[in-house]
C-alpha atoms as one frame of an Amber mdcrd trajectory, in Angstrom:
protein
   8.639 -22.102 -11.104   5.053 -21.426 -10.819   3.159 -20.351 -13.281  -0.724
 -19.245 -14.307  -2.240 -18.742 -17.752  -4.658 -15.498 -17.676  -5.234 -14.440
 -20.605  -2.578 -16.435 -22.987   0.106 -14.802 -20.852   2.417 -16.560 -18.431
   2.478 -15.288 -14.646   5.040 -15.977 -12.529   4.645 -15.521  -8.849   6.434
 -18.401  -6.949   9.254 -16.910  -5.195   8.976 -13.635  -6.533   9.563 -10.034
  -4.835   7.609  -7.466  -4.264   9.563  -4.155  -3.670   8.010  -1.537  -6.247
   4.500  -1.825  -7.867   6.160  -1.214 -10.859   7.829  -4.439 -11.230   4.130
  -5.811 -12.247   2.559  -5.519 -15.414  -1.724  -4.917 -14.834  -2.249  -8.052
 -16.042   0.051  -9.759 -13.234  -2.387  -6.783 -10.670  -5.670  -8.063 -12.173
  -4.772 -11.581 -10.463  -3.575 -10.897  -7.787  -6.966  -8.946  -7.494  -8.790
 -12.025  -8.688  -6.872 -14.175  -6.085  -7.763 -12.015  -3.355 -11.727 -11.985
  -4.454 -11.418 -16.132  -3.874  -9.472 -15.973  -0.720 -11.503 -13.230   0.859
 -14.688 -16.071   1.809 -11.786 -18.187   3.822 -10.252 -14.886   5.216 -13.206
 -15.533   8.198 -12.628 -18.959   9.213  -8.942 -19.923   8.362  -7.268 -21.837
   6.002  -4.187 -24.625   6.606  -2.577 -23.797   2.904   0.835 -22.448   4.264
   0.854 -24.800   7.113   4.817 -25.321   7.838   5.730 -21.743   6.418   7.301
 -18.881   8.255   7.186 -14.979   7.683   9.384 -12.897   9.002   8.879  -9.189
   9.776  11.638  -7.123  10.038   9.783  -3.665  10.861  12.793  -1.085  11.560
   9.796   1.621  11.852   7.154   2.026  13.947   3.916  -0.093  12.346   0.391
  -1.227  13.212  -1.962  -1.807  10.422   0.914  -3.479   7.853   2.575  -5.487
  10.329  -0.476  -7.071  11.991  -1.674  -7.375   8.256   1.148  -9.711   7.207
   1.173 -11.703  10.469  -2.939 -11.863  10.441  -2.699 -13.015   6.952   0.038
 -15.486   7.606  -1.955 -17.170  10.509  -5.312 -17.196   8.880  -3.447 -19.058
   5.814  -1.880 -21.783   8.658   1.546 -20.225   8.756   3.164 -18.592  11.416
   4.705 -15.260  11.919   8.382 -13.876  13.712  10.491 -10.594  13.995  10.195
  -7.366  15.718   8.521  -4.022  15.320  11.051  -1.701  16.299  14.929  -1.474
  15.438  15.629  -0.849  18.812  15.161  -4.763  20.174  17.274  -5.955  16.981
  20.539  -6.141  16.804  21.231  -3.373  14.551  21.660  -1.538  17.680  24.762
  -3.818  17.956  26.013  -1.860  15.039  24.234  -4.962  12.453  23.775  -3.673
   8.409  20.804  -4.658   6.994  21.930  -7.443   4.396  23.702  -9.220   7.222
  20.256  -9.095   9.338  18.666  -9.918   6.171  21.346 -13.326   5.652  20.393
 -14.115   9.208  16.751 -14.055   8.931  16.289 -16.114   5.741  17.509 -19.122
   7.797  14.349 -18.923   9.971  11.670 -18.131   7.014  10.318 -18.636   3.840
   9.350 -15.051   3.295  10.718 -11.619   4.654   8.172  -8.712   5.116  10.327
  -5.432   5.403   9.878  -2.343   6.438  12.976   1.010   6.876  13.270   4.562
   7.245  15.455   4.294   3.987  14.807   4.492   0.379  15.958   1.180  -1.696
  15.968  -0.407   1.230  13.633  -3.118   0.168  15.273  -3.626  -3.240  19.212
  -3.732  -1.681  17.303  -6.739   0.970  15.985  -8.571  -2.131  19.513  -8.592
  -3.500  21.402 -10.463  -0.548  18.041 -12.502   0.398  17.342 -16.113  -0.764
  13.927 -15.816  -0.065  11.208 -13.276  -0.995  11.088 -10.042   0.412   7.878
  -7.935   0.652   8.285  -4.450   0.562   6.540  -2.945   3.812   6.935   0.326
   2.983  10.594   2.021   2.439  11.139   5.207   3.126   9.187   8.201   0.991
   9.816   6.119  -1.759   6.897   3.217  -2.269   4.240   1.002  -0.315   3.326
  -1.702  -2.793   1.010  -3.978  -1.248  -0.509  -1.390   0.179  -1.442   0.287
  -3.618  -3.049  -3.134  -4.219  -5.356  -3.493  -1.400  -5.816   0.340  -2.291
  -6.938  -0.882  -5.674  -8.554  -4.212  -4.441 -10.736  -1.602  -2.056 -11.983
   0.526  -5.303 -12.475  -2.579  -7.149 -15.137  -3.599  -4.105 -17.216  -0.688
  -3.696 -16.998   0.586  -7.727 -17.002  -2.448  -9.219 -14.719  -1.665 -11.688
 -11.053   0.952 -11.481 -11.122   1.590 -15.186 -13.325   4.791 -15.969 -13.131
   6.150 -12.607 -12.063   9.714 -11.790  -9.831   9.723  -8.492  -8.447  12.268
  -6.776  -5.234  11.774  -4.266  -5.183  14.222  -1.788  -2.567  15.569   1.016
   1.276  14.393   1.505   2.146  13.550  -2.199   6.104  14.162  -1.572   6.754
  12.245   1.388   3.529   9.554   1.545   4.671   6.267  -0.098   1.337   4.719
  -0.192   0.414   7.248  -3.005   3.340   7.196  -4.723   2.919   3.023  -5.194
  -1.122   4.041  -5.715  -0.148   6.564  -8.232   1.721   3.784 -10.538  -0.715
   1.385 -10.186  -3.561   3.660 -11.249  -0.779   4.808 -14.116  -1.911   1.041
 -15.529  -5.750   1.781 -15.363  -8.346   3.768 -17.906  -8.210   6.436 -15.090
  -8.326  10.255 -14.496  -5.818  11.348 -11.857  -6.089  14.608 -10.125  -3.143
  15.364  -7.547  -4.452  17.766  -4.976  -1.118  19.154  -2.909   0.150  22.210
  -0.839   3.108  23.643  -3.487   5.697  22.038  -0.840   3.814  18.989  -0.965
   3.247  18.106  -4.557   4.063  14.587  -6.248   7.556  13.377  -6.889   8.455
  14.401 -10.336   9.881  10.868 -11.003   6.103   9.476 -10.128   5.035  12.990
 -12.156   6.912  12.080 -15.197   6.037   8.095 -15.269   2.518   8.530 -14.621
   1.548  11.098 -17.231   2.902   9.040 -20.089  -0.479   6.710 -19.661  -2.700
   8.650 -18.227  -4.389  12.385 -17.839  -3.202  14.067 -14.697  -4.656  17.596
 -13.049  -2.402  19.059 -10.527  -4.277  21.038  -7.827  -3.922  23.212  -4.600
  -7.524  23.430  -3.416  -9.614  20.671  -2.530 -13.059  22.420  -2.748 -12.762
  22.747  -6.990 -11.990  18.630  -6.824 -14.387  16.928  -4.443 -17.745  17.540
  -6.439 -16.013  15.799  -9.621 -14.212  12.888  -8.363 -15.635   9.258  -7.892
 -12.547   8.376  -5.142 -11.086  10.761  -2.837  -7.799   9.156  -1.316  -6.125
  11.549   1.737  -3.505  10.893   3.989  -1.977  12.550   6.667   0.993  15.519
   6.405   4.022  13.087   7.048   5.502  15.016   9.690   8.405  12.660  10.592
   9.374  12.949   6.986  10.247  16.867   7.098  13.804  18.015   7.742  12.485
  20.948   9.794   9.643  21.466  12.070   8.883  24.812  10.768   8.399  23.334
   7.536   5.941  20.915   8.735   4.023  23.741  10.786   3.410  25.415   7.224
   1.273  22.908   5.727  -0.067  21.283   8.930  -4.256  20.972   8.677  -3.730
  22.352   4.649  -6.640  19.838   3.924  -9.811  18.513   6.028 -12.895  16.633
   5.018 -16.025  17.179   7.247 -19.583  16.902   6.872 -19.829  20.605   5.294
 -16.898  19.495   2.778 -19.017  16.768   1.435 -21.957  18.889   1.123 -20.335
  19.277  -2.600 -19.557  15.561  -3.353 -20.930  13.233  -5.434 -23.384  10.813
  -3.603 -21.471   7.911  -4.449 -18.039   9.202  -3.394 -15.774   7.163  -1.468
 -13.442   8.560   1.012 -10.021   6.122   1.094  -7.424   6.993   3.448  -4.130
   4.722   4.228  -4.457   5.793   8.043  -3.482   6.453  10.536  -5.394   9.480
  10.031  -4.458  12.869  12.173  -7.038  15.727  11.486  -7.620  15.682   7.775
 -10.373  13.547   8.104 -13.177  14.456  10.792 -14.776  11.780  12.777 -18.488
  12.619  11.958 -17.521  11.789   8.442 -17.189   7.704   9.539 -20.821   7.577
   9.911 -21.373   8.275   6.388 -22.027   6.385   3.069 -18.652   8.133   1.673
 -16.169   6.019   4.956 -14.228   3.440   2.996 -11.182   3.737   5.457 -11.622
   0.958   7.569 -13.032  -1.579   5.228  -9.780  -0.842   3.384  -8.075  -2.569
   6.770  -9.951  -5.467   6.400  -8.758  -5.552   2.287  -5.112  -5.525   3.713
  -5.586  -8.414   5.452  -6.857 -10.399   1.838  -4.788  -8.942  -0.074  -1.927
  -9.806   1.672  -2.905 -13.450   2.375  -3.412 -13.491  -1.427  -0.004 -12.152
  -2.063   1.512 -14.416   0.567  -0.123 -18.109  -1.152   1.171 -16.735  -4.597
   4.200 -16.424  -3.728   4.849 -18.974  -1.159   3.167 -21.532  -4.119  -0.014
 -22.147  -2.029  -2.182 -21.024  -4.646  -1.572 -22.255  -8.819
């Protein structure tokens, strides 16, 4: 099994899952952050270290940014990438569950990059698989790789996550990205404030886990936030996650940043977002020195080709 000494303690990451964020301890986060800081100078120019290796991406939802991610990843790293992007062209239209497609698949690759409409999805794959599955997002429920690059993107442009005061804004109840975010901070020196429509507010599973570690605000109105936070993080109203359109209509537009909303913010603020954006974050506001949103694209990539040596054994 392989292992890495930070710190006296033993890390294991050869073969390993990833389905919740919670599965890691910070110190096991803090190396994966470290990897990704030594792979990011290669990220350019290409690297052979997973030369022979396949991933598989098994995307039963729609997907840009996190499947390109993994596949980029995989090829800048040498490997090579297979699967689709939509359930439809799989043969779970056949009728197919998803640990027989998942038996199937591990015969083709060394590592399985998921992605499904439905929660525990990604921890029922990782119980029938015989190789590592990556959770690519599952349902409402978590986004974990995406909470690292998240944290690998604050890490970059504050030089440091501990002592920070950050702010996540929008879809709490239905976004997964800040759900996974929201744990991961849990592990930091942090100040959380959750900024929500009443509908909209955080999970009170997340709710209950996070508070145990660290001080949490829970807030309606943006404008009383944005002057005191060092990281705004906002994502879009999920509206394929609501069981009724009229519902969604409700709290549609409850939150946008434009240049007059950062009249109040702190000149150093950073605007995160996990995209794709709607309209809760104007264009004129990418010009700014607050835009963070597409650099944090660019993180996904390293991060994930971190994540992807680790636990394909590239990288001990």
């Amino acid at each position: 099994m392989f292992r890495v000494v930070v710190l006296g303690v033993s890390l294991k990451f050869e073969g390993r899952d990833i389905v919740s964020v919670k599965d890691f301890s910070r110190k096991e986060i803090d190396y994966i952050l470290k990897i990704a800081q030594a792979v990011e100078p290669i990220a350019a120019k290409g690297s052979d270290m997973l030369k022979g290796k396949i991933l598989a991406t098994l995307f039963f939802e729609p997907s840009t940014r996190t499947r390109l991610s993994f596949e980029a990843a995989m090829h800048k790293l040498g490997g090579s990438a297979i699967g689709f992007a939509e359930a439809e062209i799989a043969s779970v239209k056949k009728g197919e569950n998803l640990a027989d497609t998942v038996r199937v698949v591990e015969n083709y690759a060394d590592v399985i990059a998921l992605r499904h409409p439905l929660e525990g999805a990604a921890r029922l794959a990782s119980e029938f698989s015989k190789v590592p599955i990556i959770n690519g997002g599952s349902g409402a429920e978590e986004h974990p790789t995406q909470a690292i690059l998240d944290l690998y993107t604050i890490l970059k442009e504050k030089g440091k996550i501990d002592g920070l005061k950050i702010a996540l804004v929008g879809d709490l109840r239905y976004g997964r990205t800040v759900h996974s975010l929201a744990y991961a901070l849990s592990m930091y020196n942090i100040e959380l404030c959750l900024v929500a429509p009443e509908s909209l507010k955080m999970r009170r599973e997340v709710l209950e886990t996070i508070k145990e570690t660290i001080p949490v605000t829970i807030r309606t109105s943006l404008e009383k936030v944005i002057s005191q936070v060092d990281v705004l993080y906002i994502t879009r109203i999920q509206k394929e996650r609501f069981p009724e359109p009229a519902e969604y209509a409700k709290v549609k537009g409850s939150y946008k940043i434009n240049l007059e909303t950062l009249k109040k913010a702190k000149k150093n603020l950073i605007i995160l977002h996990p995209l794709p954006r709607t309209d809760e974050i104007s264009a004129e506001v990418d010009n700014t020195s607050h835009a963070r949103y597409f650099q944090q694209v660019w993180n996904g990539t390293v991060v994930r080709m971190a994540i992807l040596a680790l636990i394909l054994g590239a990288i001990k």
